[in-house]
C-alpha positions in Angstrom: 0.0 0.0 0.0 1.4 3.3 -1.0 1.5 6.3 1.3 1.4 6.6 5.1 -1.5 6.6 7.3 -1.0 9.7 8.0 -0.7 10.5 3.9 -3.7 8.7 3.7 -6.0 10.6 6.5 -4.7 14.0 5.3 -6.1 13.0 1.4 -9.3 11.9 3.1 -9.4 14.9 5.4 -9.0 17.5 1.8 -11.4 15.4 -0.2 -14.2 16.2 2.7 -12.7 19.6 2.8 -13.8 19.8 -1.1 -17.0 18.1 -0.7 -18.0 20.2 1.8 -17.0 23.9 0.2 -18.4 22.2 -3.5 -22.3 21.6 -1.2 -21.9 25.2 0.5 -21.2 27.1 -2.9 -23.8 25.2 -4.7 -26.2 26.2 -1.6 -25.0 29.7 -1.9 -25.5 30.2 -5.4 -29.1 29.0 -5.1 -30.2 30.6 -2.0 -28.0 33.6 -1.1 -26.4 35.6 -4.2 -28.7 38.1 -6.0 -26.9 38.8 -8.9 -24.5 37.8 -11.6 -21.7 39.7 -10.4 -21.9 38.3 -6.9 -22.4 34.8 -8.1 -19.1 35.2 -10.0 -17.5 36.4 -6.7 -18.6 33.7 -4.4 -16.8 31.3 -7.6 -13.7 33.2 -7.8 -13.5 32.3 -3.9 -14.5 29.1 -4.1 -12.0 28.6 -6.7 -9.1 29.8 -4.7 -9.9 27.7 -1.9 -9.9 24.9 -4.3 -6.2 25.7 -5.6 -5.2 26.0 -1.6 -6.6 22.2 -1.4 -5.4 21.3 -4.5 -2.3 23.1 -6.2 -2.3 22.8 -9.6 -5.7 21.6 -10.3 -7.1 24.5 -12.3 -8.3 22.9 -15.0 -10.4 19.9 -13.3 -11.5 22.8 -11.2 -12.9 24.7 -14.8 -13.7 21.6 -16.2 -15.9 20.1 -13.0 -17.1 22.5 -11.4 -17.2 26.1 -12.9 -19.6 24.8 -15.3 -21.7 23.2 -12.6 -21.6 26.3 -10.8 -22.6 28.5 -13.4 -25.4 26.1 -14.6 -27.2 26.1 -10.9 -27.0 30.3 -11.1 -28.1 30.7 -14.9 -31.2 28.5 -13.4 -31.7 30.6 -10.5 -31.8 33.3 -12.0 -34.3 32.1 -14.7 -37.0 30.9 -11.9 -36.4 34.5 -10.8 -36.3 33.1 -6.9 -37.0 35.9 -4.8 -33.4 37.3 -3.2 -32.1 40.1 -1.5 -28.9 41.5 -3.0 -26.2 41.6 -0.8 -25.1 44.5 -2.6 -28.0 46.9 -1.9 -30.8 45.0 -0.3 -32.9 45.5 -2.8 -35.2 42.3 -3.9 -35.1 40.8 -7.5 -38.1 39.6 -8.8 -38.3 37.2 -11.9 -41.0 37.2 -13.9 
């Protein structure tokens, strides 16, 4: 078996890490951005926290989950749920 336990706990321990901050942005983007702009924030950060798990992996990150993320907004935004902006506080209303 290659790798320590130790090896082995740490990988387990960042692949939770990832699972974890994958669920929370997908929660965020459906429930608590209100706008494009913001939803490209919260997956600029999610991305960088990615890279701090994962050196290197930029492109599985843009290949796996930047279009996932991007899907869930794009059909947020076309139910037009009810949000506030975190911006202004102002509520968007789809039609």
């Amino acid at each position: 078996m290659n790798g320590s336990l130790a090896e082995l706990i740490e990988e387990e321990f960042k692949l939770k890490s990832l699972r974890r901050l994958v669920d929370q942005t997908n929660a965020d983007l459906l429930w608590r951005t209100a706008s494009p702009a913001e939803a490209e924030i919260r997956i600029e950060k999610t991305r960088k926290q990615v890279l701090e798990l994962f050196p290197g992996s930029e492109e599985l990150f843009d290949r796996i989950y930047l279009p996932r993320f991007r899907r869930i907004d794009k059909e947020r935004m076309e139910r037009g749920q009810l949000i506030p902006s975190l911006a202004d506080r102002r509520w968007y209303v789809g039609l």
